[in-house]
N, C-alpha and C positions, 0 to 999 in steps of 0.2 A: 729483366734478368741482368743479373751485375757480373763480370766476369772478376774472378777472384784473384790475386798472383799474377796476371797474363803479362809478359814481361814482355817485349820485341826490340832487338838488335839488329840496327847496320853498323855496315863498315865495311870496309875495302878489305882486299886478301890482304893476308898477312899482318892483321891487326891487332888481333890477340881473340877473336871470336870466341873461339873454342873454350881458351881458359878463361875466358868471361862466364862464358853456359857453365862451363863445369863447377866456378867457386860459387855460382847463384843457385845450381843444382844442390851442390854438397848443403850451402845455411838455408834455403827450403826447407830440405831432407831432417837437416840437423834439427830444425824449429818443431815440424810438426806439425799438427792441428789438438786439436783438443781430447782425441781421441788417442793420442800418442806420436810418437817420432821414430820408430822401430822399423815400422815399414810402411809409413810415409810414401818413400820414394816410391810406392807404385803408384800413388795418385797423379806423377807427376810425367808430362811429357815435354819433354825435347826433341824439336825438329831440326833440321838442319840442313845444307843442301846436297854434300855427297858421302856418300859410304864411308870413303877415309875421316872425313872430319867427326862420323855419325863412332865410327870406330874407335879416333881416337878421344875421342870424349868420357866416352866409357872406360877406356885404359886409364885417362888422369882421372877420374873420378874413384873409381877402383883405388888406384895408387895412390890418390890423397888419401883417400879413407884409414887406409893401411901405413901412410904415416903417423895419421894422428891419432891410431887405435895405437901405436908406440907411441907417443910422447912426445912425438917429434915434429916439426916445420921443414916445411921447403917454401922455395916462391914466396914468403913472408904471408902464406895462409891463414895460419895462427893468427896473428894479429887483425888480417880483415875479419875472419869470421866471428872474432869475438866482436867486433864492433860493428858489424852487419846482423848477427843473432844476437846480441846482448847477451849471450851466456858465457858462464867463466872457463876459461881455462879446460880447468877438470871437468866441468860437466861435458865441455868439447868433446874434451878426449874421452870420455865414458860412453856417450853419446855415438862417436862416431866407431867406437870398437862394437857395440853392438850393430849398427847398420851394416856393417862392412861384414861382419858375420853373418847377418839376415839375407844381405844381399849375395853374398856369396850363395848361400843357398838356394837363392830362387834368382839367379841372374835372369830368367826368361820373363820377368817379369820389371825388368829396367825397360822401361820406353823411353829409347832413345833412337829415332830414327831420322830417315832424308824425309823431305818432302814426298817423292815420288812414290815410294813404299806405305807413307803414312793416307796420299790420294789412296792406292792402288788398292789398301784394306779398308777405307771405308767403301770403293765402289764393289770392293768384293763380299762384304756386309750386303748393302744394299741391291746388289744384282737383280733380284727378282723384283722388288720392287721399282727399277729403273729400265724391267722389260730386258733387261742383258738376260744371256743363255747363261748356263754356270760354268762352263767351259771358256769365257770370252778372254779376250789376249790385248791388253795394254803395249801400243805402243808408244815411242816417245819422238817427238825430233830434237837431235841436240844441234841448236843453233846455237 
C-alpha cells in the first residue's frame, strides 16, 4: 500500500510550522484530485500538537482563502501557490473563492486536529473492538 501526499514536518517552536501546514493545506485543497478540488479539503487531515496551533491553522487557512477569493496576497501566498500548484493566477483565485465558500458551509468537516483528539477518536471508533467499555476516560500525562 503506497501512501499518497503524506507530508511530515519538524521544527522547533516558533519556526513558521503552522504557516507551513496551512500554505501545503490551501495548494492540496487547491489541486484536487481527479474527482474535483471543491471539496477536496475533506480528504485531507492535519495533525498537529496543541489546540492553539490546531485553531490557529484553521483561522490562516479560512483567512487565506478569503484573500484570495478577493484578488488579493498576503504573506507572498500568491506567488508560492502558483508555483507549488502550477495553476495561474485566475484559476487560484476562482478556485480558492469557491473552497472558501464550500468550506464555509460544512466547516465541521475541515480535519484539522492535535494529536491527542485525533488518538482519542480513533480509540473511540475502535472501543468494542479493543474490549474498552463505551463510557471509557482517556487520560494524558503532560510531561
Amino acid at each position: 500500500m503506497r501512501v499518497k501526499n503524506l507530508k511530515l514536518y519538524r521544527s522547533s517552536a516558533g519556526s513558521g510550522k503552522t504557516y507551513t501546514l496551512a500554505l501545503n493545506y490551501l495548494a492540496i485543497s487547491l489541486l484536487g484530485d481527479q474527482c474535483g478540488y471543491q471539496n477536496y479539503y475533506k480528504s485531507i487531515l492535519a495533525i498537529t500538537f496543541t489546540n492553539k496551533s490546531a485553531a490557529e491553522m484553521k483561522e490562516r487557512i479560512l483567512d487565506y482563502l478569503s484573500i484570495l477569493a478577493n484578488k488579493k496576497d498576503k504573506d507572498n501566498i500568491v506567488e508560492w501557490l502558483v508555483k507549488e500548484t502550477r495553476l495561474t493566477e485566475t484559476e487560484l483565485f476562482n478556485r480558492a473563492q469557491k473552497i472558501h465558500v464550500h468550506m464555509l458551509h460544512n466547516y465541521s468537516d475541515l480535519s484539522i486536529s492535535t494529536i491527542d483528539k485525533f488518538t482519542y477518536g480513533i480509540a473511540r471508533t475502535f472501543a468494542k473492538d479493543l474490549n474498552l467499555s463505551n463510557n471509557f476516560e482517556l487520560e494524558m500525562d503532560n510531561y
